[in-house]
FIMIZA-205576 format. One record per residue (C-alpha): residue in three letters; x, y, z. Coordinates in steps of 0.05 Angstrom, whole numbers, m for minus. Layout:
N
SITE residu      u      v      w
SITE    ALA      X      Y      Z
...
// end
This chain:
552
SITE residu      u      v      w
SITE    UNK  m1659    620   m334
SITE    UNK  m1623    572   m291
SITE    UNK  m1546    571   m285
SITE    UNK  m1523    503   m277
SITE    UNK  m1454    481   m268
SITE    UNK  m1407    462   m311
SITE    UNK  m1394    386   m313
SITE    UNK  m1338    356   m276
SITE    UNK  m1302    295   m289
SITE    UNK  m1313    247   m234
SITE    UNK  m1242    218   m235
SITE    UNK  m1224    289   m227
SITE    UNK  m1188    301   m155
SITE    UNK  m1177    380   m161
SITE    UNK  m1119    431   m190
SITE    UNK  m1049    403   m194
SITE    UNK   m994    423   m135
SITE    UNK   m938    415   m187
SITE    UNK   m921    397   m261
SITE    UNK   m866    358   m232
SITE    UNK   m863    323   m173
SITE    UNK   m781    301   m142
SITE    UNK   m777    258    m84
SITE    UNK   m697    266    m58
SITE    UNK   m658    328    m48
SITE    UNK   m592    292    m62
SITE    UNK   m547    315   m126
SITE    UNK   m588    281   m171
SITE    UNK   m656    318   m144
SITE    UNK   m624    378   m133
SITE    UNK   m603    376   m207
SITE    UNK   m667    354   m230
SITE    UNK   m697    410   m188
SITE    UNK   m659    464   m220
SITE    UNK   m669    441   m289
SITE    UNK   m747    425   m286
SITE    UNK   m759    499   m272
SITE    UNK   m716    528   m314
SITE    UNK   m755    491   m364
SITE    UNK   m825    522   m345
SITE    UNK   m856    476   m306
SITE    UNK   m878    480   m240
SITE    UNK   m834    439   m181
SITE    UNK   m838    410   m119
SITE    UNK   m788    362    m84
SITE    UNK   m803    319    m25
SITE    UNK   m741    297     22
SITE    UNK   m743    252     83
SITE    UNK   m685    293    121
SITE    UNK   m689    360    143
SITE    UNK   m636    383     99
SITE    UNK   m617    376     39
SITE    UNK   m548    328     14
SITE    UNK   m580    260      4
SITE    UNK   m520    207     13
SITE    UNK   m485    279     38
SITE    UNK   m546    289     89
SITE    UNK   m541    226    119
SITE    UNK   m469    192    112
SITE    UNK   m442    250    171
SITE    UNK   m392    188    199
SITE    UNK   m322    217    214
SITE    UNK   m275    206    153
SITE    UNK   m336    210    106
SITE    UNK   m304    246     39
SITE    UNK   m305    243    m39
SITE    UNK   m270    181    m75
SITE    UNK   m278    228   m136
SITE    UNK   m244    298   m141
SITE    UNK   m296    350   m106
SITE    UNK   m293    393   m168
SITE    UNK   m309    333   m223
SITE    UNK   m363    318   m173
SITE    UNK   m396    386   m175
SITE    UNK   m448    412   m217
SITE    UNK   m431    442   m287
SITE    UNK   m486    473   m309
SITE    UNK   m462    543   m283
SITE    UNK   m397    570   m292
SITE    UNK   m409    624   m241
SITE    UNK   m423    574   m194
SITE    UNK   m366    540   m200
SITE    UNK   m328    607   m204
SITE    UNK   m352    625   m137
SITE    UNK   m342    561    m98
SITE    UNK   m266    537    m78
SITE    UNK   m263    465    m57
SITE    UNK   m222    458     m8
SITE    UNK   m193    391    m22
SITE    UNK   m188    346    m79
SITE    UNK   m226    309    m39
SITE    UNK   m274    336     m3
SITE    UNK   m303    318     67
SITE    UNK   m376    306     77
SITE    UNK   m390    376    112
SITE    UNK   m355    412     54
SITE    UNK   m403    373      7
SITE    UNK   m467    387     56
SITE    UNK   m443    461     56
SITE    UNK   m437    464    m24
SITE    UNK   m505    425    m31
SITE    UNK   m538    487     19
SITE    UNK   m503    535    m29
SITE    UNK   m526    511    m94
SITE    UNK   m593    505    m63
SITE    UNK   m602    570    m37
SITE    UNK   m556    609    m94
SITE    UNK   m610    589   m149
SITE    UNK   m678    597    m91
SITE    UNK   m694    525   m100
SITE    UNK   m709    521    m23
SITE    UNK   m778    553    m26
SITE    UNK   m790    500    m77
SITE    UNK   m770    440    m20
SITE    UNK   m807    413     38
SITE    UNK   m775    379     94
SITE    UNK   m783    318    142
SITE    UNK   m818    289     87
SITE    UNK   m820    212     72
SITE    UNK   m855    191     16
SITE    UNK   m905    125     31
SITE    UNK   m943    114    m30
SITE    UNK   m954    137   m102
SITE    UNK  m1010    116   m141
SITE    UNK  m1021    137   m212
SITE    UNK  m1089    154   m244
SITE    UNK  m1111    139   m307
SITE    UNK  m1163    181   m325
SITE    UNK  m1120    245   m305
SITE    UNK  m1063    220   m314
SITE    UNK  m1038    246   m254
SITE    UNK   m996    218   m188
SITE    UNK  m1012    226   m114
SITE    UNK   m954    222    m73
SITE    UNK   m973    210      4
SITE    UNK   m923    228     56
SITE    UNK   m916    195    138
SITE    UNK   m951    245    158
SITE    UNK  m1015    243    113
SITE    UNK   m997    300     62
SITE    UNK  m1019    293     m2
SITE    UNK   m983    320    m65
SITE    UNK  m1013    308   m136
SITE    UNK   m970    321   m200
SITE    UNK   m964    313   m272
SITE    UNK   m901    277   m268
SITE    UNK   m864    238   m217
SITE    UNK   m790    234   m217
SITE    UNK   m758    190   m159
SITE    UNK   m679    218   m152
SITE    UNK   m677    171    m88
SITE    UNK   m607    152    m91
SITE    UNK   m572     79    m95
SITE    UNK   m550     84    m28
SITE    UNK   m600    108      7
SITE    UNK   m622     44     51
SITE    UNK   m575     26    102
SITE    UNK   m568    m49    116
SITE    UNK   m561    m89    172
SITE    UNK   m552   m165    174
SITE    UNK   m592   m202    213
SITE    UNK   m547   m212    275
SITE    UNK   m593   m235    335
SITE    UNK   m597   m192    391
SITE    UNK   m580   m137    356
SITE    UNK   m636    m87    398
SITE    UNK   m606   m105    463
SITE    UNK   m535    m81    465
SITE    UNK   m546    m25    511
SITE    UNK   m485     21    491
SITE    UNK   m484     65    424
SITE    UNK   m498     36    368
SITE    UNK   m513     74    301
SITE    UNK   m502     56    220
SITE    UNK   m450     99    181
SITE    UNK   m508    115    127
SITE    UNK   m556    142    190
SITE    UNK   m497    180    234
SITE    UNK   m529    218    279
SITE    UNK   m526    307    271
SITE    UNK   m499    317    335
SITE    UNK   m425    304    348
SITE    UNK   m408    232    380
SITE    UNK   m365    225    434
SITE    UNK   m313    170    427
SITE    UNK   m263    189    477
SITE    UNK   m237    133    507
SITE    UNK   m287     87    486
SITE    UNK   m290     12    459
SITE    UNK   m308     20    401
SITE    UNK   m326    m40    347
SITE    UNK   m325    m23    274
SITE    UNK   m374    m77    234
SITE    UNK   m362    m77    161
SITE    UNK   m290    m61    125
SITE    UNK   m327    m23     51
SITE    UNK   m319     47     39
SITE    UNK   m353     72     96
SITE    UNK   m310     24    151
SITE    UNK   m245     35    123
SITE    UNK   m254    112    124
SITE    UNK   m280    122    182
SITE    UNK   m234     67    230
SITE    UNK   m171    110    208
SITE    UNK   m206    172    240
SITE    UNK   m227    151    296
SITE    UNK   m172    110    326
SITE    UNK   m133    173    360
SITE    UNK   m185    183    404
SITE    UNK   m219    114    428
SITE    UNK   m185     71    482
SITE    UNK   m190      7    434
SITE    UNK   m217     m1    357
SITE    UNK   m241    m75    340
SITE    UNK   m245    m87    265
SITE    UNK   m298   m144    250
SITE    UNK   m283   m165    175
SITE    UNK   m326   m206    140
SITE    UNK   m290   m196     71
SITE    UNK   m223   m161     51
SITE    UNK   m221   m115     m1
SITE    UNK   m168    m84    m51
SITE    UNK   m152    m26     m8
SITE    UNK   m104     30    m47
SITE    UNK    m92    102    m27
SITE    UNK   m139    160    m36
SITE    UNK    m77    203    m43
SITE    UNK   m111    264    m11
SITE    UNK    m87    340    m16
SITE    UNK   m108    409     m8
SITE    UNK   m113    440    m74
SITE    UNK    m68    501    m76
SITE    UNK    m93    581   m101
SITE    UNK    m54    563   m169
SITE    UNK    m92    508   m177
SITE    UNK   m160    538   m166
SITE    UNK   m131    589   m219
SITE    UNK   m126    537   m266
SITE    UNK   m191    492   m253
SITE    UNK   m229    571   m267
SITE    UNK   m185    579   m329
SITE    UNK   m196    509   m357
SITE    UNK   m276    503   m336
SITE    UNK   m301    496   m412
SITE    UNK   m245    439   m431
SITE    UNK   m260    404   m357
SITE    UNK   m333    399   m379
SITE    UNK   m327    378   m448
SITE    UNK   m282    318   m411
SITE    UNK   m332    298   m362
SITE    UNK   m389    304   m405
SITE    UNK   m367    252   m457
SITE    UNK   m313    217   m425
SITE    UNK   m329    134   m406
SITE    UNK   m330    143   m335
SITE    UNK   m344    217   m322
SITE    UNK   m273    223   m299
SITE    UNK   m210    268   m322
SITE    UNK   m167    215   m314
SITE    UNK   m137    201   m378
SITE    UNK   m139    126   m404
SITE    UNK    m79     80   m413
SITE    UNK    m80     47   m477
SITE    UNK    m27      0   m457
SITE    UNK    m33    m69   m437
SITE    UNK      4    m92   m374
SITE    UNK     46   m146   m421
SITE    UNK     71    m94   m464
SITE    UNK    122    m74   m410
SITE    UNK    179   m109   m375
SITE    UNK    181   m127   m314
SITE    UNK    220    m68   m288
SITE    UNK    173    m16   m326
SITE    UNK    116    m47   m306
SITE    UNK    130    m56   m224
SITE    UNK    145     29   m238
SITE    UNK     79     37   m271
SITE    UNK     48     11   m213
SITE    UNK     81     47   m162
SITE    UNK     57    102   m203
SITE    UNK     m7     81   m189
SITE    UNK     m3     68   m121
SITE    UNK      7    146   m117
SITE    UNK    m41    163   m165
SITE    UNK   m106    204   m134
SITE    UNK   m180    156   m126
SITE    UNK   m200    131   m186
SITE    UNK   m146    138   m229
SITE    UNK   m131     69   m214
SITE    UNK   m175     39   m242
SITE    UNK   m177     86   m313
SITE    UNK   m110    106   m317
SITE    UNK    m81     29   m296
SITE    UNK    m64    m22   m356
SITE    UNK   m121    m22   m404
SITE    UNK   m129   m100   m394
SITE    UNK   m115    m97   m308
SITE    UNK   m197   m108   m305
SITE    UNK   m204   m157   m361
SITE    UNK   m142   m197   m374
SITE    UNK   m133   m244   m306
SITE    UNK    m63   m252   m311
SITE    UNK    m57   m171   m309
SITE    UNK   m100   m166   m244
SITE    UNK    m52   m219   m215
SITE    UNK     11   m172   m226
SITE    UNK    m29   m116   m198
SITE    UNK    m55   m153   m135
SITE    UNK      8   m176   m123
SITE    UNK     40   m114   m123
SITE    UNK     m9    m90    m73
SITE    UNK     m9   m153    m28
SITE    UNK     65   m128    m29
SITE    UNK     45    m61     m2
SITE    UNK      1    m95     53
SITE    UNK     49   m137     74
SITE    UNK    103    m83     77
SITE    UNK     52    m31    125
SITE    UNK     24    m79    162
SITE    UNK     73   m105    215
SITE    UNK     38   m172    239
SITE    UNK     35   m215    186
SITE    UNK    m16   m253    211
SITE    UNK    m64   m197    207
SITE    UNK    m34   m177    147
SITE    UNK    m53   m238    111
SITE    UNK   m124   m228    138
SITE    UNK   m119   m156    100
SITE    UNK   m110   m186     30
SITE    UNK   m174   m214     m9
SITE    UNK   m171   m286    m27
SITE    UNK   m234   m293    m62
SITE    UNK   m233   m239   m113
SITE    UNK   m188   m197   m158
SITE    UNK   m177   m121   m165
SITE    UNK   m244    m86   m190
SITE    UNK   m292   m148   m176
SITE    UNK   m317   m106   m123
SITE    UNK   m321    m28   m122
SITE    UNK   m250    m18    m84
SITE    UNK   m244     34    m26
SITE    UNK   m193     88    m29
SITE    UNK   m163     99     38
SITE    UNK   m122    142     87
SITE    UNK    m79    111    140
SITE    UNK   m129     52    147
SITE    UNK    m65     m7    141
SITE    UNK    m19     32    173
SITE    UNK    m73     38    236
SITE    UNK    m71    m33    243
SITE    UNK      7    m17    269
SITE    UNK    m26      5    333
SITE    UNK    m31    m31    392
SITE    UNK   m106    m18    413
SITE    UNK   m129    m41    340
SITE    UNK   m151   m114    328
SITE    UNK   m181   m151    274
SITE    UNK   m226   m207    271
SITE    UNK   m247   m244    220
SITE    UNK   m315   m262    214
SITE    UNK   m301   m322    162
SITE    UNK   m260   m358    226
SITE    UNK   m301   m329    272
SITE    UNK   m372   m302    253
SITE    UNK   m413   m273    307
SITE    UNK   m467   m307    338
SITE    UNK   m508   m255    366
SITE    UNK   m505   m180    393
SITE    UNK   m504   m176    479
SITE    UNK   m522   m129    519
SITE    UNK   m445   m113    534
SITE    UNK   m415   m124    468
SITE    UNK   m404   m183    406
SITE    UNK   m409   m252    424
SITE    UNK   m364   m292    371
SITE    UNK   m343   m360    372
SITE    UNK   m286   m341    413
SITE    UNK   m327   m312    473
SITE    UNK   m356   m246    477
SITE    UNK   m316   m176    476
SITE    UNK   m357   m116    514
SITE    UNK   m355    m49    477
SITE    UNK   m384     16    485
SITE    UNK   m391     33    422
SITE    UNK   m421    m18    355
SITE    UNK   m414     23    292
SITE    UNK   m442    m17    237
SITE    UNK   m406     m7    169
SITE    UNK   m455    m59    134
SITE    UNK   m467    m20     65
SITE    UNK   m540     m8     34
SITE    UNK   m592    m43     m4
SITE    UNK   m564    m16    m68
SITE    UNK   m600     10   m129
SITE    UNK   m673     m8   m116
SITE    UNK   m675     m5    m45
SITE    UNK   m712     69    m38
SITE    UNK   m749     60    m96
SITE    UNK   m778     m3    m77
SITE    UNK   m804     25     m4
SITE    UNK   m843     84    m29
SITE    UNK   m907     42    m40
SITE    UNK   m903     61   m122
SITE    UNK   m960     33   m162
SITE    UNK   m970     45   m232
SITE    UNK  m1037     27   m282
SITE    UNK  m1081    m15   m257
SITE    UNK  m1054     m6   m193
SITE    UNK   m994    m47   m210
SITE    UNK   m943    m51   m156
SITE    UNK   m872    m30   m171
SITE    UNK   m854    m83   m119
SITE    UNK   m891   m136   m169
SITE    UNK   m859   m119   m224
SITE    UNK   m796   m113   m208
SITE    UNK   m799   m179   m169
SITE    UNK   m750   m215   m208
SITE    UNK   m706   m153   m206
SITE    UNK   m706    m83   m250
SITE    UNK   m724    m76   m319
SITE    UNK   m719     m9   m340
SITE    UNK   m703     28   m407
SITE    UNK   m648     82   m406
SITE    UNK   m651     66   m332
SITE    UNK   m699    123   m329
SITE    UNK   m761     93   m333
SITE    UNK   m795     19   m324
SITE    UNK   m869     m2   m369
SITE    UNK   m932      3   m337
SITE    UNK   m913     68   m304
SITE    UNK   m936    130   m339
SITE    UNK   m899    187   m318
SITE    UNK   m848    159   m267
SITE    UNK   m787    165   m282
SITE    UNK   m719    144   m232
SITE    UNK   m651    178   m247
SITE    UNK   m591    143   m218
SITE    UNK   m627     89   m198
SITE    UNK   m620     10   m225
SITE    UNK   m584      9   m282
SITE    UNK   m543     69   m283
SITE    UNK   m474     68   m300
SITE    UNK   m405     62   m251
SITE    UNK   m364    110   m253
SITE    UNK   m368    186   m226
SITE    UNK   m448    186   m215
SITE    UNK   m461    258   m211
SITE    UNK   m446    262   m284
SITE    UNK   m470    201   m312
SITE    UNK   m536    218   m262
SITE    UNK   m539    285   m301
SITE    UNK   m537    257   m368
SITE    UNK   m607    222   m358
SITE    UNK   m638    288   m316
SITE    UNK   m620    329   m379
SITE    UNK   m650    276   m418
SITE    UNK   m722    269   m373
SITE    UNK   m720    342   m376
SITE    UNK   m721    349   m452
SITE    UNK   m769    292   m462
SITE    UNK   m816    333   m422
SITE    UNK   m798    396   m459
SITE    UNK   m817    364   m521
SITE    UNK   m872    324   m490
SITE    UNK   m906    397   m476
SITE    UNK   m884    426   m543
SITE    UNK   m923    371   m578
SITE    UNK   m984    372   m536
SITE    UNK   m972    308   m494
SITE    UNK   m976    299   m423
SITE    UNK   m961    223   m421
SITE    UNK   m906    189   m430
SITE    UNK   m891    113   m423
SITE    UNK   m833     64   m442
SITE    UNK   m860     14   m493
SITE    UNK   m849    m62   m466
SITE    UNK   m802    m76   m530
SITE    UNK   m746    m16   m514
SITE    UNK   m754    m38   m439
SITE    UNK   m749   m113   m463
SITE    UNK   m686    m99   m503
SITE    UNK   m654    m53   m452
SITE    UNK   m657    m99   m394
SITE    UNK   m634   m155   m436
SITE    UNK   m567   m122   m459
SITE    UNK   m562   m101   m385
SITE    UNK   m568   m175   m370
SITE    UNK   m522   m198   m424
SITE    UNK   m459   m149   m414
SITE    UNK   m465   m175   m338
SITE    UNK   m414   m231   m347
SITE    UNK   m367   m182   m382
SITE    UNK   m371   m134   m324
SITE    UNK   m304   m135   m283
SITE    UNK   m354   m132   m227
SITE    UNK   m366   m202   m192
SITE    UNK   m433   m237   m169
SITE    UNK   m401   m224    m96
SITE    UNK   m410   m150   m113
SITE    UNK   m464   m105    m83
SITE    UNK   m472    m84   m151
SITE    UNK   m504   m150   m167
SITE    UNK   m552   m145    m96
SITE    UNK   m524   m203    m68
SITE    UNK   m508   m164      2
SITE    UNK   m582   m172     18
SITE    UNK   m612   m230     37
SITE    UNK   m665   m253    m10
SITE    UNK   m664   m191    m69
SITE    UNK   m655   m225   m134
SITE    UNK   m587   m235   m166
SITE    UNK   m592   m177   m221
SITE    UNK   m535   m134   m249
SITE    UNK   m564    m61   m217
SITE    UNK   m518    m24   m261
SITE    UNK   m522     m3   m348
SITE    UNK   m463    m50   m363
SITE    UNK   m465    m20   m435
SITE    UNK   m441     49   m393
SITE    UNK   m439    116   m409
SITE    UNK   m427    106   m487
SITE    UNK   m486     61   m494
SITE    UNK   m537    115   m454
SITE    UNK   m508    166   m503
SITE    UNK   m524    123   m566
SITE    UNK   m591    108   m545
SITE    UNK   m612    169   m530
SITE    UNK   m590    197   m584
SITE    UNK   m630    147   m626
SITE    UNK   m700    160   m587
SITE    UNK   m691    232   m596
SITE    UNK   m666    233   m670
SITE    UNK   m735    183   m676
SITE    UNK   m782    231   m639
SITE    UNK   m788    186   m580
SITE    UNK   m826    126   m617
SITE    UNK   m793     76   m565
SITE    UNK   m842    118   m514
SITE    UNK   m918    116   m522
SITE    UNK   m949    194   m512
SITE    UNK  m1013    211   m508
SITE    UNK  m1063    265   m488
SITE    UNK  m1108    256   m434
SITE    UNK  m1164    306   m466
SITE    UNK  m1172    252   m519
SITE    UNK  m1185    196   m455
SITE    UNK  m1120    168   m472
SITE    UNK  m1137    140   m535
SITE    UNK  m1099    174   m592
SITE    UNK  m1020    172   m588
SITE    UNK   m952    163   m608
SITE    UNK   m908    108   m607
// end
């Protein structure tokens, strides 16, 4: 009798490398990582770099740190791992981060689960398997269950489009792409493009050792001190001692933050209290100014006056020249409109003679030389151009990895118009693909709100398995409603249309709110309500049955 073989499928490609596939070894990856196989599935995680840290990997700038305290910003899933690390500083600098990041990695054997030099160029979903291929630069091919993009918000650095920007023929490198090895700056002109978080940390740092700093400003921003320190043994006593309570904090509170909340209103204080309560703030650590300020100082305009003022007072006070003191204070926005730096020393270095700054609104450059920046005041020669010009937030990565979804639906497509996701997890018309702390997360402290929706991807795929699913889709209506109360809560954001947070940075992108202005509180309430509801906003289905019997 003659053997025969057994039928194959002809959409079939072959065995599976992975249940889950994670493209990013940043926090959120990492996380994601970690929790995927202690769930039973099988993992692999794709990462551009050759080393793991995401925003930590690349952002190696001098002056690169936390705006959040390192130990809110660390994982909590393991008290013996934060047991057995000591942060050094409340806030840490980016290669205590990159050393944690290496430790957490290698402390739970996640490495072996990683490869390296790895950038992700396309990934194409297949119906009949349900399945993804992920291709990589340099041909590989990875197939997998699921897909799970942890790519970061700021992972895309951005450069405007400054002619002659290839032909200055010094240094020249972006704070989000630093190069590994060290960089000379001694005695070196040195220009500093770009006054956000990245140019105001690193200008301070740098300024001891260059022979002159130029500061090109395009806008000014609500600068207030980080209020850095080392955190003392007792300290670390108590953080060890007070790990459960910490936790229960940052897992529920708004903004992922300890910092308690004011429930005062700037009004409800005289004059005299309230100029106290500020200088309060003033010496208050990161954030804290912003959740532990007035409870109306982002809402009530006549509140973010007093507070502005009282820090235009503090510029003016540092700075020595008033001219370029009144260059230092915004004009076209109030505290909180944009995401405000924390800083160290940055006013006080204008004080120095070798400093300058230039404002790009009176003087905008016209084009990059090969000596230096050509403004409308002649052309400066430097030796050094360190651009400080942000990233193309929130849908940047995710929108250059060549994603397309059924029916070979481009992510690019169908996001043209800007995001629409649901729990800002996942987006319709892509089975199995899901983004955490991507487009519509929330602001605040992101490793936590980040880790609210990997613990949430992780048990909808727990309970996917358990119930004999292996698809999983958004249905258009929760995606529909989602993105419209995403929309809606944008004009009650204290963030401003001038914000990054809204894409307007980038020439082009469409003006979208990128983050969940319902926050934290909303994600918890919804997801709540899809799990209490066994996941009927998703549609689930089997791919032994072709696809064709489900759940909504």
């Amino acid at each position: 009798m003659m053997n025969h073989p057994e039928p194959t499928h002809e959409h079939d490609p072959g065995p599976l490398d992975a249940d889950v596939l994670i493209v990013g070894a940043g926090v959120t990856g990492i996380h994601q990582l970690y929790l995927a196989r202690e769930a039973g599935f099988s993992v692999r995680l794709l990462e551009a770099g050759d080393g793991v840290g995401g925003t930590w990997y690349w952002n190696r700038y001098p002056g690169c740190r936390f705006d959040s305290e390192s130990y809110t910003y660390a994982y909590l899933f393991s008290k013996e791992l934060f047991d057995e690390w000591e942060w050094r500083e409340q806030f840490a600098e980016q290669p205590e981060t990159e050393r944690y990041l290496n430790h957490v990695v290698d402390r739970f054997d996640l490495r072996r689960h990683m490869r390296f030099d790895a950038r992700v160029t396309s990934a194409t979903f297949d119906e009949p398997t349900a399945t993804w291929t992920v291709v990589t630069d340099d041909g590989t091919k990875s197939r997998s269950r699921y897909l799970i993009a942890a790519t970061g918000v700021l992972s895309v650095p951005f450069y405007p489009d400054v002619p002659g920007r290839a032909d200055f023929r010094g240094q020249s490198m972006h704070t989000g792409r630093w190069p590994a090895a060290p960089v000379d700056l001694t005695a070196k002109r040195v220009a500093v493009i770009g006054t956000g978080s990245s140019g105001v940390q690193i200008a301070p740092v740098i300024v001891d050792e260059v022979a002159s700093l130029t500061v090109y400003q395009r806008s000014a921003n609500w600068c207030t001190p980080l209020n850095n320190a080392p955190i003392t043994s007792d300290e670390q006593k108590q953080l060890r001692v007070g790990f459960e309570a910490m936790s229960e904090v940052l897992n529920t509170s708004t903004a992922g933050f300890l910092h308690p909340a004011n429930d005062r209103s700037a009004f409800d204080d005289t004059e005299e209290e309230r100029q106290a309560f500020f200088e309060t703030m003033w010496r208050s650590p990161g954030f804290s100014k912003l959740s532990s300020n007035y409870a109306d100082v982002l809402f009530d305009d006549g509140a973010n006056a007093e507070w502005c003022e009282f820090i235009t007072r503090k510029i003016r006070g540092i700075v020595q020249d008033p001219g370029t003191a009144d260059k230092l204070i915004p004009k076209d926005h109030g505290f909180g409109e944009k995401r405000p730096p924390f800083v160290t020393g940055y006013y006080e270095m204008f004080n120095d003679p070798k400093v300058s700054l230039v404002d790009l609104k009176q003087t905008p450059i016209e084009r990059i030389t090969e000596r230096g920046i050509e403004t409308a005041d002649g052309v400066q020669e430097f030796d050094v151009i360190v651009w400080a010009t942000g990233f193309d937030f929130g849908t940047g990565a995710l929108l250059r990895m060549g994603v397309r979804g059924r029916d070979g639906l481009a992510l690019v497509d169908h996001w043209a118009e800007g995001p629409t996701t649901f729990l800002g997890v996942q987006t319709t018309g892509f089975p199995n693909f899901f983004f955490p702390g991507g487009p519509h997360a929330a602001a605040g402290n992101n490793p936590r709100y980040n880790g609210d929706q990997v613990e949430f991807i992780t048990r909808a795929l727990a309970s996917l398995r358990d119930d004999g699913f292996d698809t999983i889709e958004v249905g258009p209506e929760a995606e529909e409603s989602w993105t419209a109360m995403v929309d809606r809560g944008a004009g009650q954001s204290p963030f401003g249309e001038a914000s990054y947070f809204f894409g307007t940075n980038i020439p082009g992108k469409p003006r979208k709110y990128l983050l969940n202005s319902g926050g934290r509180p909303k994600l918890f309430k919804e997801i709540a309500k899809v799990e209490a509801n066994d996941y009927q906003a998703f549609r689930r289905t089997r791919t032994s049955d072709g696809g064709n019997r489900g759940q909504r």
